[in-house]
N, C-alpha and C positions, 0 to 999 in steps of 0.2 A: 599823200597817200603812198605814192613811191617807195618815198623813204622809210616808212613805217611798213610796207614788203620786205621791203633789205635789211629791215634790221630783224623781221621776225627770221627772213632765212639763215642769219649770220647768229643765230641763237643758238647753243648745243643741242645736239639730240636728247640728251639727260632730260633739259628742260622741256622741251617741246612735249616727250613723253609725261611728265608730270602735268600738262595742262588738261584740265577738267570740262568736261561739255554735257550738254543737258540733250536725253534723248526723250525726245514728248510721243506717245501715244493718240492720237485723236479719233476721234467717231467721223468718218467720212460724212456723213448726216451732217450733225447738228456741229462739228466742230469741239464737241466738249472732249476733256482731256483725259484721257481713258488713267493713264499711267507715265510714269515718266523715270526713267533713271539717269544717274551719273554717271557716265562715264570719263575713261582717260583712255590715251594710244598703249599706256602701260597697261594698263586693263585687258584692253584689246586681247593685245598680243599675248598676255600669261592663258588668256581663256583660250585662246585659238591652240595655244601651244599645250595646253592640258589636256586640248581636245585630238590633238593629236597623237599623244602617247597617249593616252588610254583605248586610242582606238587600233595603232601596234600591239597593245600588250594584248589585248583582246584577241586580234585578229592572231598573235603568238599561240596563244593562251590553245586557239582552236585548231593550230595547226600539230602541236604539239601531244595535247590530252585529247583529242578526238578523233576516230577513223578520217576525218577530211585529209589528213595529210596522204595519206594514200592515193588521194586523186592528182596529189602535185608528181609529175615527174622527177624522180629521180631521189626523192626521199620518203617512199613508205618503206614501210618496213620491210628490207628484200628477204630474210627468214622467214618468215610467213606465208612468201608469196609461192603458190603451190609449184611453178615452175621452177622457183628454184630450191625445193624439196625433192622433186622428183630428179633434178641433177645431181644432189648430194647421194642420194638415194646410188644414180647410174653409175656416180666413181666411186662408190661403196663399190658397187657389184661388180666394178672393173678391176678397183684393187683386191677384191679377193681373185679375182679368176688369175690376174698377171703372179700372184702369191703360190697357186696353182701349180700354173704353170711353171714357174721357178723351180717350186720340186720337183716337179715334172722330170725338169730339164737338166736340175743338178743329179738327178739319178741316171739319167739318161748319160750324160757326159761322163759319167762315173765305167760307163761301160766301154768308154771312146781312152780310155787314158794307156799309157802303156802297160802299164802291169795289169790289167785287166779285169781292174776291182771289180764284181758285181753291186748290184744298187743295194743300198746300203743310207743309213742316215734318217736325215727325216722321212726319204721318199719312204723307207718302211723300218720302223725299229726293229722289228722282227729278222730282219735281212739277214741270208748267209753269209759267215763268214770269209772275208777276201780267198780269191781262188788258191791263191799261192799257200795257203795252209792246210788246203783240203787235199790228200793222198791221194794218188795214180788211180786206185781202186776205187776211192768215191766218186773220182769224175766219170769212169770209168761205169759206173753201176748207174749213171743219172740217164745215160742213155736207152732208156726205155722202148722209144718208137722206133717202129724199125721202118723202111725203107716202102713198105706197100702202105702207108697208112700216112707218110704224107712224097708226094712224087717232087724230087727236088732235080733240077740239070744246073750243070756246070755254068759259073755266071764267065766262063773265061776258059780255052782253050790253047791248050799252055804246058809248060812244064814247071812243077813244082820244084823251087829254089831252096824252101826251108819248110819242113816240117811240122806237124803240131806236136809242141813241145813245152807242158805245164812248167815242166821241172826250171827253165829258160826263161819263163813267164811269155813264152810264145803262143797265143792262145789263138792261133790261127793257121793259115800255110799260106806260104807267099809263090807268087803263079806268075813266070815269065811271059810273055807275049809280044808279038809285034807290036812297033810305035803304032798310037791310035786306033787300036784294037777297042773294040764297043765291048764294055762290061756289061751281064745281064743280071736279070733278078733271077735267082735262083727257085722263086716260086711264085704263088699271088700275095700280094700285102699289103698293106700301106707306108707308107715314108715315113719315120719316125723322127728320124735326124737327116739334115742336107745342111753340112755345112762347112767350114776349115778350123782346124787349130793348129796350135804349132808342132807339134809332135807327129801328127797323123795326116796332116791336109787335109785335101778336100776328102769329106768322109760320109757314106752313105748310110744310115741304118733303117731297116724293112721289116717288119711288124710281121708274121705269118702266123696259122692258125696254127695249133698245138701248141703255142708258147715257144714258139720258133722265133728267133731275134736275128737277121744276117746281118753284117759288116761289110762294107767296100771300101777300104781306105788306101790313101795315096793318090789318089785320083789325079790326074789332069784338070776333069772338068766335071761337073756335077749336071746330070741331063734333068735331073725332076727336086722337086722340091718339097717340105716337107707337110702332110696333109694328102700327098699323089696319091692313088690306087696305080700300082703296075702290076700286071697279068707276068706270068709266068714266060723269062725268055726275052723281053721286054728290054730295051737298053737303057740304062740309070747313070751311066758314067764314063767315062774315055779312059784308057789305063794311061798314070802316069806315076812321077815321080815326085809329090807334093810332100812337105813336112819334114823334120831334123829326121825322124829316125827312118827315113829313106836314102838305101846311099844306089840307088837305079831305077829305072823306070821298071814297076810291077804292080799286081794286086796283092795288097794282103785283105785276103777272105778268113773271115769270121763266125764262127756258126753258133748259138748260144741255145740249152734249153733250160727249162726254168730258169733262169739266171746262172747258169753254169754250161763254162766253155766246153763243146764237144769237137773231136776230130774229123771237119770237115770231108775228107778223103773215107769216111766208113759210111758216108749217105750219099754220096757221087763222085762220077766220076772225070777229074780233069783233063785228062790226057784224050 
């Protein structure tokens, strides 16, 4: 009997698969034989293994073409999913505002550069033409408001270095002052611009009522930033000596209406 174990184990698998067995059915009762089939271990295994892909492709099948896959983390469908509609939505709405503010800012900057472009470009197609083209007598005629109709004081007590002078592309006056002298807002406003570039440094520009635009550039130091409300008098900046086109510690004041430079020294007074 031994022998005949050892030699069934020392059989190939091949073989051992190909042997046939009889599965019988019976009535627990009476013993009679309900049914019966053939089997083999190859049998087995092809059914076990049929039963197993088709129960994959099924269970594919459902995850695939039926909302079930939505329940599995990490693969429903994340465009659909309302949260993240509502963030495509929010950097929608971000990218237009930063687009915004771009023109915003490129007109803005347009008004910081040295020759004194007015805004101009996309900020508005309509825009006057650059100041430097416009004659003594049209800058000269823009100045409409006169002096009881908006109350402006000197943002800096000083002596005037350089004059306003279009013809120069000087579109302001430049105002000596002791080291660290505190620059004021020359009226109420809000901060337009708080910031440096290379030409002008640290540079302040104040939004006022009438279409009043003020400039502080060369700064030292910048005291508010952009979004401030400052009251009239109010300290915005340190005088100094920031940016190429400063060759000493000063203010240069800026004073702009509708978009065209006016003679700071005919609406107050420095000295």
């Amino acid at each position: 009997m031994a022998s005949i174990k050892a030699s069934e184990r020392k059989r190939p698998l091949k073989e051992r698969l190909q042997d046939r067995y009889r599965m019988v059915i019976l009535n627990d009762d009476t013993f009679e034989e309900v049914s019966s089939y053939n089997l083999s271990l190859h049998n087995i295994y092809v059914l076990i293994s049929s039963f197993i892909v088709a129960l994959s492709l099924l269970i594919v099948s459902l995850i695939v073409f039926t909302p079930v896959k939505k329940l599995i983390p990490g693969y429903a469908d994340f465009e659909s999913n309302p949260k993240f509609i509502q963030l495509i939505q929010d950097f929608e709405a971000i990218q237009d505002s930063i687009e915004s503010q771009q023109v915003y800012i490129h007109g803005i900057r347009q008004l910081l550069t040295a020759d004194g472009s007015s805004l101009q470009g996309e900020l508005n197609p309509r825009a006057k033409p650059p100041v430097e083209e416009i004659e003594m007598n049209d800058i000269a005629s823009q100045k409409v408001v006169t002096t009881h109709e908006i109350s402006l004081i000197s943002p800096l007590q000083g002596i005037v270095s350089l004059a306003f002078n279009p013809k120069i592309n000087h579109f302001g006056i430049d105002v000596l002052a002791p080291k660290g002298s505190p620059i004021k807002s020359t009226t109420d406003g809000h901060v337009i611009v708080s910031g440096w570039n290379l030409e002008t440094g640290h540079t302040i520009g104040i939004q006022h009522e009438g279409n009043f635009i003020s400039f502080y550039k060369h700064n030292l130091k910048n005291l508010k930033k952009e979004g401030d409300f400052v009251k009239s008098g109010e300290a915005i900046a340190i005088i100094g000596n920031s940016g190429t086109l400063s060759d000493g510690p000063h203010l240069h004041f800026e004073l702009w209406y509708n978009g065209i430079p006016v003679n700071p020294e005919d609406y107050l007074n420095i000295k």
